[in-house]
Backbone bond lengths (Angstrom), bond angles and torsions (degrees), N, CA, C in turn:
res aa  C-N    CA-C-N  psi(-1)  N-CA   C-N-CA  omega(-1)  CA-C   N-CA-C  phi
1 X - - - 1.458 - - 1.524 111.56 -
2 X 1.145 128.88 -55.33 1.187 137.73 -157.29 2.070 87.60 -141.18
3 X 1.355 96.99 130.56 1.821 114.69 165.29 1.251 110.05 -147.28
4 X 1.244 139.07 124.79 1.186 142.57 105.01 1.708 145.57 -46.56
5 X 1.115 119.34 123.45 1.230 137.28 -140.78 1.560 109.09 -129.30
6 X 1.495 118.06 90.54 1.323 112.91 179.16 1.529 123.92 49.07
7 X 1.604 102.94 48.54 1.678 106.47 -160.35 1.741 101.35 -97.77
8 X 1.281 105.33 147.03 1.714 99.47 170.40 1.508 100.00 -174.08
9 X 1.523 96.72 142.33 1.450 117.87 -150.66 1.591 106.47 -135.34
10 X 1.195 124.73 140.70 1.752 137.56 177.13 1.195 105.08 -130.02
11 X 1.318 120.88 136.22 1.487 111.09 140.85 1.208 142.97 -106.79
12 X 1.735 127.63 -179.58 1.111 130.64 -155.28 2.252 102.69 -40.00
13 X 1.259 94.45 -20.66 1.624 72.92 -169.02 1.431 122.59 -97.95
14 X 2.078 103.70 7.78 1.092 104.78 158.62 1.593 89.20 126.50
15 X 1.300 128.95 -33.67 1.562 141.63 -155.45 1.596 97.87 -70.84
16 X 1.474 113.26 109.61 1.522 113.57 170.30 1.554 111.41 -74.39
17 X 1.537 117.43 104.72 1.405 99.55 -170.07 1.931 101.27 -98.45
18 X 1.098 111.44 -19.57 1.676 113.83 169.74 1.335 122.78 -127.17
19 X 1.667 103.89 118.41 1.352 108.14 -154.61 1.737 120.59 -117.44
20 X 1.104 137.89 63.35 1.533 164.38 -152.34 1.191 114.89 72.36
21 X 1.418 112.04 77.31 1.953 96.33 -152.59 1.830 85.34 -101.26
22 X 1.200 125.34 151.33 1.075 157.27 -149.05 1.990 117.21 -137.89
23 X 1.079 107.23 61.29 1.758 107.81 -164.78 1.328 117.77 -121.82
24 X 1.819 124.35 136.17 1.131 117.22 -178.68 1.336 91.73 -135.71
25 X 1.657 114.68 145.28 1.557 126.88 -159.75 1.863 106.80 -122.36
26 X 0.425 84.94 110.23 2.065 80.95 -174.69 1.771 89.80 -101.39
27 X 1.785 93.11 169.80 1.836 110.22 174.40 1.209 101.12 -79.49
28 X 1.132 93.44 176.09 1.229 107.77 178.44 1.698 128.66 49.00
29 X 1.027 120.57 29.08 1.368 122.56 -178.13 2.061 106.82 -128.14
30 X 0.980 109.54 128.50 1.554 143.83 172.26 1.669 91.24 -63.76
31 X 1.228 133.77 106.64 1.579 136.64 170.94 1.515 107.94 -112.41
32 X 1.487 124.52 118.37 1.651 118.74 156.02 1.902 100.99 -89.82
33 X 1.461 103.29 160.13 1.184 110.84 162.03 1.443 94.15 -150.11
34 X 1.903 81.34 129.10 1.952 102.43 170.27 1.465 108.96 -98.57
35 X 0.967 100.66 -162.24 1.543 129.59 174.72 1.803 136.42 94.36
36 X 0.767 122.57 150.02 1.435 128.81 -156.65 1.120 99.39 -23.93
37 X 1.848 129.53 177.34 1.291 140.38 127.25 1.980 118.88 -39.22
38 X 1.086 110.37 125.04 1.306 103.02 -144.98 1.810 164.29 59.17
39 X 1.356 74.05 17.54 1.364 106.26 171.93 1.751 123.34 -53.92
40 X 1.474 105.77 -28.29 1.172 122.59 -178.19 1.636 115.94 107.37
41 X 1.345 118.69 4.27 1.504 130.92 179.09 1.777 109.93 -51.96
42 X 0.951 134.74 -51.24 0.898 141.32 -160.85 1.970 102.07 -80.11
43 X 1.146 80.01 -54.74 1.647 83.22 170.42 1.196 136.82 -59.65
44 X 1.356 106.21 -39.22 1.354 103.15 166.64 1.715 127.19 -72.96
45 X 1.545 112.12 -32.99 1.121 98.30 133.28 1.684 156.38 -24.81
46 X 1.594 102.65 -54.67 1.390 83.18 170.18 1.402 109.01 -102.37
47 X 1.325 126.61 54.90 1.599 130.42 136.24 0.860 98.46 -94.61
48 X 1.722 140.63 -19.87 1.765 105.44 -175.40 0.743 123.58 -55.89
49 X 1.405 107.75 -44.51 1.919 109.17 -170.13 1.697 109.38 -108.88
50 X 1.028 116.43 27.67 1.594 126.98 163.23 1.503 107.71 85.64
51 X 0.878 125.25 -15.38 1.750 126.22 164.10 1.506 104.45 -19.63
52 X 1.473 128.97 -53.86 1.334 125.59 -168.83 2.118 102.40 -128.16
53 X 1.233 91.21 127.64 1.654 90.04 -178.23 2.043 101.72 -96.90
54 X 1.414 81.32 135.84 1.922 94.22 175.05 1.586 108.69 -52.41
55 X 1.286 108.42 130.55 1.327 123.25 169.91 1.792 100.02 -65.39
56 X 1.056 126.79 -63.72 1.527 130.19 170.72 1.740 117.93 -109.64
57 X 1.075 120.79 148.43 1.658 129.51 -165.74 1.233 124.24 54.93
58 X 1.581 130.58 -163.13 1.341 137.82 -168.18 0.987 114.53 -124.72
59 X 2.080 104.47 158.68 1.203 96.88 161.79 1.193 94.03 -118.01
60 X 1.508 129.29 162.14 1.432 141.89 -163.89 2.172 103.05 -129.32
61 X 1.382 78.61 115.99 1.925 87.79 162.47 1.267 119.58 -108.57
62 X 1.451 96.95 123.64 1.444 91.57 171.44 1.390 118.90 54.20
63 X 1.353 126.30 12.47 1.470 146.08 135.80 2.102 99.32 131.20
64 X 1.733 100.38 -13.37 1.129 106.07 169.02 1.603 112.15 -78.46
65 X 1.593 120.45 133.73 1.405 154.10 148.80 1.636 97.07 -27.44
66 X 1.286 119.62 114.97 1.577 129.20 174.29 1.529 117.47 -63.07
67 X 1.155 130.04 97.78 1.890 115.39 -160.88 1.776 84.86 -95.67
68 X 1.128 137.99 -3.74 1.830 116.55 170.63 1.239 84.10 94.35
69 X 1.438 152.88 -36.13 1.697 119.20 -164.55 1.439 126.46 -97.90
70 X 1.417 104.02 159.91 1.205 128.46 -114.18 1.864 100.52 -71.65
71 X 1.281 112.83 8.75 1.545 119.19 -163.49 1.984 100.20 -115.06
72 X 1.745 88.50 -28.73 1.955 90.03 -178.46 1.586 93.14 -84.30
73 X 1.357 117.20 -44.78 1.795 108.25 -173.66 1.257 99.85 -40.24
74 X 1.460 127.64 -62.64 1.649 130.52 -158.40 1.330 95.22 -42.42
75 X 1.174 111.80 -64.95 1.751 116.19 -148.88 1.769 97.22 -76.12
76 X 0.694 155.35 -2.89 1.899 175.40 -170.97 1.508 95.48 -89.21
77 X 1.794 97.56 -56.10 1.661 101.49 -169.23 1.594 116.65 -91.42
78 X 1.194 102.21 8.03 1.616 118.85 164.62 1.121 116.74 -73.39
79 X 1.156 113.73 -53.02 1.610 130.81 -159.98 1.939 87.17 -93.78
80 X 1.338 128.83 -53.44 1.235 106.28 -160.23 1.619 98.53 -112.57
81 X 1.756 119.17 131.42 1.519 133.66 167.49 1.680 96.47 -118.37
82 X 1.651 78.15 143.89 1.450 112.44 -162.16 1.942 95.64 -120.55
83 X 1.254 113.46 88.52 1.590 127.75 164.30 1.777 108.74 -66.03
84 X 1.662 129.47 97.14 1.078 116.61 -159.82 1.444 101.84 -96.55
85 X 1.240 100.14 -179.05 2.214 90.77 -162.34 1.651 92.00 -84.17
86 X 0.817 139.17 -20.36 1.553 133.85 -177.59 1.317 106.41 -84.11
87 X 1.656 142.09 108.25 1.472 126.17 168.74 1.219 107.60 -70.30
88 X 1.153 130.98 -8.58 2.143 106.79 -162.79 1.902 81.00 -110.24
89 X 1.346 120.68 2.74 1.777 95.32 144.19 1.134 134.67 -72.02
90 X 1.510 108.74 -9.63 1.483 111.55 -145.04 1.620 99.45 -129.90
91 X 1.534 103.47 -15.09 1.758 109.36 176.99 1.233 123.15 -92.51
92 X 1.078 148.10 86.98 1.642 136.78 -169.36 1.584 131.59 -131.25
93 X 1.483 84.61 26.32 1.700 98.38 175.23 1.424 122.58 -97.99
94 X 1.405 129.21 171.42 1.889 106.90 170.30 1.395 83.91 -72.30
95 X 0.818 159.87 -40.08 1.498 119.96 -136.64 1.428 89.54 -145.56
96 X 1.257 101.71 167.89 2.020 122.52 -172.90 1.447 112.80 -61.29
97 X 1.466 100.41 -36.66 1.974 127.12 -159.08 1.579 93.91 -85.77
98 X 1.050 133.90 -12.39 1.490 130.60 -163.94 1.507 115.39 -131.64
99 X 1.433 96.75 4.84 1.488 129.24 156.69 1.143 116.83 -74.55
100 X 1.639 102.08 -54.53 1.275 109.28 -173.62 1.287 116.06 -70.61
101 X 1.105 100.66 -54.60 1.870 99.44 171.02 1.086 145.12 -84.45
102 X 1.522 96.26 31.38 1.845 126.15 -173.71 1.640 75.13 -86.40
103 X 1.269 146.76 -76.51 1.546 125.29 -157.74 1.489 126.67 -80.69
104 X 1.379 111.94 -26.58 1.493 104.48 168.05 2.209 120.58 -63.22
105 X 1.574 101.21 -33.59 1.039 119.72 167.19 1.948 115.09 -43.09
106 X 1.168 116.43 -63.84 1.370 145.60 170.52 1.599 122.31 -52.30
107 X 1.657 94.68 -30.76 1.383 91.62 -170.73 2.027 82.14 -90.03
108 X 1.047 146.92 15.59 1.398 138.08 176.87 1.316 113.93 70.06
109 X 1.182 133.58 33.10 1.419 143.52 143.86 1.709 113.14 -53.73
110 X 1.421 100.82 133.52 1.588 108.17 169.80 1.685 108.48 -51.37
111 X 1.333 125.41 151.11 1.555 120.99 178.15 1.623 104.90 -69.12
112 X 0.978 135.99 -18.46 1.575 120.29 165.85 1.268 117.36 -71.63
113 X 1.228 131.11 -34.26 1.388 146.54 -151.80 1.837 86.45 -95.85
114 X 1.561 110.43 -81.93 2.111 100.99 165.72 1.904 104.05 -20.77
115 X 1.289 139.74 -76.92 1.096 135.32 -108.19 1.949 97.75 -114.02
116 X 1.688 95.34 4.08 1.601 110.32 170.90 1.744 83.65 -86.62
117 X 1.282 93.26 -61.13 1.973 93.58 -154.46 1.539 105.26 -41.04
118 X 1.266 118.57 -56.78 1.102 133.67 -162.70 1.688 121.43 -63.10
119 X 1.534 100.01 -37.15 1.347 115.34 141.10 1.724 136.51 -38.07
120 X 1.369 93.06 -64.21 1.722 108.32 165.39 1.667 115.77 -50.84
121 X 1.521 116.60 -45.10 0.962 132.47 -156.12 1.710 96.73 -71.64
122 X 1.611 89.48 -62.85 1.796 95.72 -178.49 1.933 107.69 -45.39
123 X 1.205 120.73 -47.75 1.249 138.49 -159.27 1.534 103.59 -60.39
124 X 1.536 110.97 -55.33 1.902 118.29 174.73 1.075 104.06 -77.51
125 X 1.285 141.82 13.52 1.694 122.40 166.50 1.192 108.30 -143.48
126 X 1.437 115.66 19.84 1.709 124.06 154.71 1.351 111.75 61.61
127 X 1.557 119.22 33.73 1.389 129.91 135.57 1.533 160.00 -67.06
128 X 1.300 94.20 -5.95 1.359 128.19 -178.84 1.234 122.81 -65.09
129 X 1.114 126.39 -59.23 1.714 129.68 153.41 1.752 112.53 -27.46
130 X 1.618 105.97 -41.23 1.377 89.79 -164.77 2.021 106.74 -129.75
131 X 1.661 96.41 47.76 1.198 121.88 -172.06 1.878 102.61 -66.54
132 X 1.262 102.78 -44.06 1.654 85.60 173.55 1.170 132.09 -125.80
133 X 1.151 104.61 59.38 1.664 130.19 155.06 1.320 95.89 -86.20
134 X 1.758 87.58 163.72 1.950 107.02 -176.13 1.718 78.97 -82.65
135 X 1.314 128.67 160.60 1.486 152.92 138.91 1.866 117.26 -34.04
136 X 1.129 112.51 -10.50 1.388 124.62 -153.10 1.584 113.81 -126.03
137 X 1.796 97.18 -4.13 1.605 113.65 167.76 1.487 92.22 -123.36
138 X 1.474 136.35 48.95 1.609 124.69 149.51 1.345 121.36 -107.67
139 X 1.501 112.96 -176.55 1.915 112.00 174.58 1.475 76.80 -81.26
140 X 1.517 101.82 -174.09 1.019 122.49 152.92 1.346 155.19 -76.77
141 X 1.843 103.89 -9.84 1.043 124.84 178.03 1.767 98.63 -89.36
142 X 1.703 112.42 -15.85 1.391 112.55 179.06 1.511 103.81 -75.01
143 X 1.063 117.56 -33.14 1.293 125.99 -165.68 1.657 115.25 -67.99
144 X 0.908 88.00 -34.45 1.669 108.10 -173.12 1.623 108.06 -66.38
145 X 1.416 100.54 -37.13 1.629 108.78 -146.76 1.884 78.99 -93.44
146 X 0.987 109.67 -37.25 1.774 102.13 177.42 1.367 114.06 -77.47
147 X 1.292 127.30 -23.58 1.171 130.80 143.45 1.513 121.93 -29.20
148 X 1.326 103.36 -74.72 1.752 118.42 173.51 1.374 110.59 -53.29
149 X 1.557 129.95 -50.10 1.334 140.89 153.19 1.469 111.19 12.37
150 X 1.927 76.82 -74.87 1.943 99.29 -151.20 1.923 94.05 -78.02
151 X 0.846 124.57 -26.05 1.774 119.01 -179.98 1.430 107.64 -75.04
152 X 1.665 123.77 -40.67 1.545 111.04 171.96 1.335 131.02 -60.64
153 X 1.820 98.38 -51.94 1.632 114.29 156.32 1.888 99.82 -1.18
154 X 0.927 106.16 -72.30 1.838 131.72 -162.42 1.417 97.79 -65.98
155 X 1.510 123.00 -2.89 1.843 117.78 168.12 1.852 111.12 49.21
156 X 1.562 106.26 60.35 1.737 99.94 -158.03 1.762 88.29 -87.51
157 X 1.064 110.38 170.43 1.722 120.03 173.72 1.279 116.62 -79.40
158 X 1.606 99.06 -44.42 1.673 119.47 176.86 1.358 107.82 -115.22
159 X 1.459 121.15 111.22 1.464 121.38 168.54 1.628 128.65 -85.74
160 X 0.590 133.80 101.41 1.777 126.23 -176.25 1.433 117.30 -101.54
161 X 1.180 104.55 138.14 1.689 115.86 -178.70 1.475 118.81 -147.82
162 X 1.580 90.04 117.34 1.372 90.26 -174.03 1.608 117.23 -92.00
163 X 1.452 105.28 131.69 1.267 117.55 176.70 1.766 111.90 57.54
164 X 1.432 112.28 48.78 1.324 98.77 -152.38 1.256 122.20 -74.09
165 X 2.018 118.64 0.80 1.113 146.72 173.70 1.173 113.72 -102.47
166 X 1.203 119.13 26.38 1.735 104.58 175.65 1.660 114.71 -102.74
167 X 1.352 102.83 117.00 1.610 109.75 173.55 1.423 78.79 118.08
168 X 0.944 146.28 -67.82 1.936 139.65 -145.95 1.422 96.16 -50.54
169 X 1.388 117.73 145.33 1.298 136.98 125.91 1.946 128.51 -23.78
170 X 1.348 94.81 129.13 1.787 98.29 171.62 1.530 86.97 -24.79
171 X 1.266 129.27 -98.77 1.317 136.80 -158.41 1.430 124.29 -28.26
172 X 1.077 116.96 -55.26 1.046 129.10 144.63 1.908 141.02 4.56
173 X 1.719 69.06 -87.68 1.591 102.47 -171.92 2.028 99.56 -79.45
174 X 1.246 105.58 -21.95 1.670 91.12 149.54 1.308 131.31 -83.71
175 X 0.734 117.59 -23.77 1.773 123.45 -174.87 1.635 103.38 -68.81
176 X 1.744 105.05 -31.61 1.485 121.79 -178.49 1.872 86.56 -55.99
177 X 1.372 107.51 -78.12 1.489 121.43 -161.18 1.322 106.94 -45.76
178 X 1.635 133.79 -46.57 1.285 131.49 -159.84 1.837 93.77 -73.82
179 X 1.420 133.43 -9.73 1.562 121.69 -155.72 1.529 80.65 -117.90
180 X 1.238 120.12 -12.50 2.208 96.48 172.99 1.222 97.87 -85.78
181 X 1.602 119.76 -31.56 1.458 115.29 -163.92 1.612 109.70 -67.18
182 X 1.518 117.94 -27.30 1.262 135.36 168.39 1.443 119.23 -73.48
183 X 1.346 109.48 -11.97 1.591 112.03 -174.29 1.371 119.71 -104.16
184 X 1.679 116.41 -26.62 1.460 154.86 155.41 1.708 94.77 -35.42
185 X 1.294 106.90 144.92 1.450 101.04 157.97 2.022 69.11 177.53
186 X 1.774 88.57 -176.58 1.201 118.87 -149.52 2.112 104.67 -66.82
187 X 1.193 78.64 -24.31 1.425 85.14 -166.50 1.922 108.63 -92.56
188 X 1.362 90.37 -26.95 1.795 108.90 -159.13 2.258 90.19 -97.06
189 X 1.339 91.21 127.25 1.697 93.30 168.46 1.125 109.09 -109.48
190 X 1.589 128.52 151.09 1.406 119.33 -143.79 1.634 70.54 -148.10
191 X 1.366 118.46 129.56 1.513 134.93 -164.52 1.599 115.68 -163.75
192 X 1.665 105.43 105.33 1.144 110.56 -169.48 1.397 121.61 -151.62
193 X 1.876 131.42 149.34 1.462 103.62 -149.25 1.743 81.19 -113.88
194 X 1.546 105.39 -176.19 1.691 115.21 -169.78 1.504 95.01 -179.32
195 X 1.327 108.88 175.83 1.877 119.99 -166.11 1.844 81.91 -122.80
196 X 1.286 117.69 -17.34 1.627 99.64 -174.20 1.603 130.07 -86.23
197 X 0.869 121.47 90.62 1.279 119.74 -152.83 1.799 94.35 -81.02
198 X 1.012 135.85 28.31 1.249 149.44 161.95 2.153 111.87 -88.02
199 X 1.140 68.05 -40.44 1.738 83.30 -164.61 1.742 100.61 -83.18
200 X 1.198 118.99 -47.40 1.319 127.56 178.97 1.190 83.62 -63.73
201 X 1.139 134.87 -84.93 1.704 112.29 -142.66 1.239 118.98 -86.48
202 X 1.208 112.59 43.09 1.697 127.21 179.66 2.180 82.90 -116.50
203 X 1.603 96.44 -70.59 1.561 97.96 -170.65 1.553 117.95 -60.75
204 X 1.198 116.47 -51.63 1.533 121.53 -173.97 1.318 113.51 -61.38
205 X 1.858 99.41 152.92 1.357 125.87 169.38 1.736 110.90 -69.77
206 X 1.522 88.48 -46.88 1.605 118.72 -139.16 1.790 85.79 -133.90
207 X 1.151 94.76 130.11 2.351 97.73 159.60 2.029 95.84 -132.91
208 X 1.203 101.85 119.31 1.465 124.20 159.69 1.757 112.44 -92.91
209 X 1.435 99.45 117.26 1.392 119.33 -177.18 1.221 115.58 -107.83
210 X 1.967 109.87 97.62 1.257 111.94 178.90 1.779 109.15 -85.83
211 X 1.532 113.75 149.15 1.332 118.12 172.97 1.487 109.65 -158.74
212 X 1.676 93.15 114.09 1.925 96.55 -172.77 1.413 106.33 81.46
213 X 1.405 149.16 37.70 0.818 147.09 -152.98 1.760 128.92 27.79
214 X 1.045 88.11 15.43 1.582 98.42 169.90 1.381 135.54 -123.91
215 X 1.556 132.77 138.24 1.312 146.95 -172.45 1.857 96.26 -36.24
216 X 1.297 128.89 118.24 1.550 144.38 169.12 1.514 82.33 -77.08
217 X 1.395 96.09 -93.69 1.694 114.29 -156.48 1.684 106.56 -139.24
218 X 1.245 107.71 159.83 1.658 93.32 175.09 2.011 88.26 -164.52
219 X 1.104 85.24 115.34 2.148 102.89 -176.71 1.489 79.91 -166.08
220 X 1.937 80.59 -179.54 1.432 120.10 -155.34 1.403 82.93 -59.07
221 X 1.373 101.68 164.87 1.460 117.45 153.51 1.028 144.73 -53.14
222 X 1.715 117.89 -46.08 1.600 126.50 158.71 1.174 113.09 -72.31
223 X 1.194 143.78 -26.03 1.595 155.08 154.03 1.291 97.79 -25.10
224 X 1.673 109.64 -68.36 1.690 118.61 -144.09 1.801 109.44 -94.14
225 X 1.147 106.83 -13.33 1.531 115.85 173.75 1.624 114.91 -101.00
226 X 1.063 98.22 23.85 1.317 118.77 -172.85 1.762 116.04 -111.38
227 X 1.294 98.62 -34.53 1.208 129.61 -178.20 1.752 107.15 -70.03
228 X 1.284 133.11 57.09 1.185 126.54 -167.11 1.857 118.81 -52.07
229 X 1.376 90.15 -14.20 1.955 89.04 -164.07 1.894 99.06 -92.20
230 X 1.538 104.58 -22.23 1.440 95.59 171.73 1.112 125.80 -65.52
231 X 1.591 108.96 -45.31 1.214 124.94 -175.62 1.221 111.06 -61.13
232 X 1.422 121.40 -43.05 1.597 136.43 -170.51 2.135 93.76 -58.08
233 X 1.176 108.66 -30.14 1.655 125.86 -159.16 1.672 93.61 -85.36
234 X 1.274 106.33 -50.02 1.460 111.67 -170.68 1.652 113.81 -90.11
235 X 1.075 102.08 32.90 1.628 101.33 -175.10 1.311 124.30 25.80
236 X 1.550 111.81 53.08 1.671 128.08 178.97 1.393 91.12 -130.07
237 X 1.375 85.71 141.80 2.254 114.13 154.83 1.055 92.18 -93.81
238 X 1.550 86.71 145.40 1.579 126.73 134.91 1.540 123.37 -12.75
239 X 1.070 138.56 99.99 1.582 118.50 157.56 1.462 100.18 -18.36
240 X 1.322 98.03 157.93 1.828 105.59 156.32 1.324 113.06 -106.10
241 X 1.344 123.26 8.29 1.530 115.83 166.53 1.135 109.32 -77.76
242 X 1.660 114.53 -31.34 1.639 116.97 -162.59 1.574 92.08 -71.25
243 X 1.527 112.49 -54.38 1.683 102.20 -164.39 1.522 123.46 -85.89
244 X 1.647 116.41 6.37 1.510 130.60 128.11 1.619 96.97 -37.55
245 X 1.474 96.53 -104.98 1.476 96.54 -152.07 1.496 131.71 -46.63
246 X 1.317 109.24 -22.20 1.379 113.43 164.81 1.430 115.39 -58.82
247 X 1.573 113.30 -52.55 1.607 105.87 159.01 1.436 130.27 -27.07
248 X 1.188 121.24 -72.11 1.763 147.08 -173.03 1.474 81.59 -69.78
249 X 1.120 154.37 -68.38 1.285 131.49 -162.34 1.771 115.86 -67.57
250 X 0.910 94.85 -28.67 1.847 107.64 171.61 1.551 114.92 -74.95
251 X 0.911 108.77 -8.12 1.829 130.33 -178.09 1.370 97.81 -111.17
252 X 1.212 139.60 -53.21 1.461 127.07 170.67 1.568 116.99 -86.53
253 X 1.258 124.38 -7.40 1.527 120.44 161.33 1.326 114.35 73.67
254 X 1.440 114.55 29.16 1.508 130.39 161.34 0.904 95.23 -68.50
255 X 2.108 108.72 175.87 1.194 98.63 164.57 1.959 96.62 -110.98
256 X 1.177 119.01 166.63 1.598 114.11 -174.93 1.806 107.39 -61.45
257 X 1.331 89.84 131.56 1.367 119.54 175.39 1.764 104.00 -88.39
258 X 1.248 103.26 -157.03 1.520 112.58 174.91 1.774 97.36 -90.19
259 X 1.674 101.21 135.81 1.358 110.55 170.92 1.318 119.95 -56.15
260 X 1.257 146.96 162.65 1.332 159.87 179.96 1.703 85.04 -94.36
261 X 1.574 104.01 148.08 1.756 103.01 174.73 1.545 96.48 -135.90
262 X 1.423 114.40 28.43 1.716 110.35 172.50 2.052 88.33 -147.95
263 X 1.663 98.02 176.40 1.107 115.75 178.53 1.716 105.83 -73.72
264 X 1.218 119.25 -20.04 1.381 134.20 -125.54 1.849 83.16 -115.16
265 X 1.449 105.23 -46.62 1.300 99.91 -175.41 1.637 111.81 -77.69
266 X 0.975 107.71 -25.98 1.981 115.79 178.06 1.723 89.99 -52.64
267 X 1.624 115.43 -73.60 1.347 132.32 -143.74 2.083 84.01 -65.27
268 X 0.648 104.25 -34.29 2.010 100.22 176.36 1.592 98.70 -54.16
269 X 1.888 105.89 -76.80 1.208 106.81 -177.75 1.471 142.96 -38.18
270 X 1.832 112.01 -34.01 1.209 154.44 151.65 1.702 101.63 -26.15
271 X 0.990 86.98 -68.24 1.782 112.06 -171.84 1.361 121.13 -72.02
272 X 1.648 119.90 -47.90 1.642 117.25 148.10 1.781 108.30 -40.89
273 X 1.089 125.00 -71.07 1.267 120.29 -173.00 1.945 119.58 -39.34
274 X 1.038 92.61 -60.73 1.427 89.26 169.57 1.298 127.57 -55.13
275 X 1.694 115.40 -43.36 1.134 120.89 156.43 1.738 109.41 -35.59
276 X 0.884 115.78 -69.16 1.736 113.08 -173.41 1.179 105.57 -67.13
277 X 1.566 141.60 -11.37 0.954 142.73 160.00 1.813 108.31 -42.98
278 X 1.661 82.04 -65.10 1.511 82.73 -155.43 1.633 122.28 -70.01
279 X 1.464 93.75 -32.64 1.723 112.80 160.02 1.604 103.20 -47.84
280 X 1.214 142.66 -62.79 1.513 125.89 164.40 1.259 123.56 -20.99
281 X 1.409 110.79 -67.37 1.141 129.02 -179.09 1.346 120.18 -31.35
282 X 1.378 99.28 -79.64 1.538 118.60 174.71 1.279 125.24 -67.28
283 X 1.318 118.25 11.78 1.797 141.21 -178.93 1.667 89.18 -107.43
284 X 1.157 110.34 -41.89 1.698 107.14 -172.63 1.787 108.67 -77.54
285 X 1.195 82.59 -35.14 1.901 90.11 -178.07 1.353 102.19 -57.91
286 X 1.328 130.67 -75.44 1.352 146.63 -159.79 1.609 90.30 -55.78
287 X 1.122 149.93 -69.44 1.369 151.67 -156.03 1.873 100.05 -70.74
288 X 0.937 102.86 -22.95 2.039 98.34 154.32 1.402 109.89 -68.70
């Protein structure tokens, strides 16, 4: 869907923030991206959808070379929405509902056809109740989610969101995770960067590790957190599920299975074990 091709970018003040980056994006795939403050996350972002053109190499749609005019951007910015980590950049209507249908409107949809999407949109990210309020009387976790709202509204292929948990509450910042996981589907790639490497490797398929504005590593998730010397390189921890379960498995003297990637799957696994615990047990009792 989306490739980049030996791309690298500076700006006016000289700062190379993307530096031969090399990227190919398929559907259907769940993407985290780590890496420092300045890592280049943000930036590379807005080359997906043409906001910022590469100082050197390409970006490729749909296997076509991006030429910048003004008829390929549209259709680029169809397929790819960009959720930016700030909502009151991105909110500027009186009301939530007219947010939303500030882009289906634009993209030249009949007004029934805008005012379904926008509908749908409000409906999967649990905005609807508070559709006509101004943007400027919500929390912030409201803000966010009408934020995300107004970019699905627009049905993109590739969704991106930057930092879409930063500032929220535990509570929060799940409700964030349970509505991409709902928004994800086979066709739609759901690609977004964060500092929590807890959260990524619970949600993600795939974690892309920017460092220096350039591609680290980018594999599965249990693959790449696995890798202690990168991480040690990239100034990232460990999940703490991984070095949980490595614990409890080093205490029961298995050898490692497949990691658990929720709380939910440990407390199962947790619970098989004991189960065979106790079945031992009571296999040993009876044979006295």
């Amino acid at each position: 869907m989306i490739e980049l091709k030996n791309v690298s970018y500076h700006y006016t003040d000289g700062t190379k923030a993307l530096n031969d980056v090399s990227l190919a994006i398929t559907p259907g795939r769940k993407i985290a991206v780590l890496g420092n403050n300045g890592a280049g996350k943000s930036t590379l972002f807005l080359h997906m959808n043409g906001l910022l053109q590469p100082a050197e190499g390409q970006l490729l749609f749909n296997g076509t070379p991006v030429a910048y005019k003004r008829r390929q951007l549209q259709e680029l910015r169809r397929a790819v929405g960009i959720v930016f980590q700030h909502p009151d950049t991105q909110l500027f209507s009186p009301t939530v509902r007219e947010d939303v249908l500030y882009g289906p409107n634009n993209l030249g949809w009949s007004q029934a056809r805008a005012e379904q999407a926008a509908l749908e949109a409000m409906e999967k990210t649990g905005v609807l109740e508070f559709q006509y309020k101004p943007p400027h009387f919500l929390s912030l976790g409201q803000k966010k989610r009408a934020a995300i709202a107004s970019v699905v509204a627009m049905q993109p292929k590739l969704l991106i969101l930057d930092e879409p948990t930063a500032g929220l509450d535990p509570y929060y910042a799940r409700k964030i995770m349970q509505l991409l996981n709902e928004l994800h589907n086979e066709e739609t790639t759901v690609m977004l960067s964060t500092h929590d490497v807890n959260f990524a490797y619970e949600w993600a398929d795939e974690i892309l590790i920017l460092q220096s504005g350039g591609v680290r590593a980018f594999a599965g998730a249990e693959e790449l957190f696995h890798d202690q010397a990168l991480l040690a390189d990239c100034h990232l921890e460990q999940p703490w599920m991984m070095e949980v379960f490595a614990a409890l498995q080093a205490k029961s003297g298995q050898k490692i299975k497949k990691v658990p990637k929720s709380k939910q799957e440990l407390l199962t696994w947790i619970e098989e074990e004991l189960q065979q615990t106790r079945e031992m047990v009571t296999e040993r009792m009876l044979l006295k």
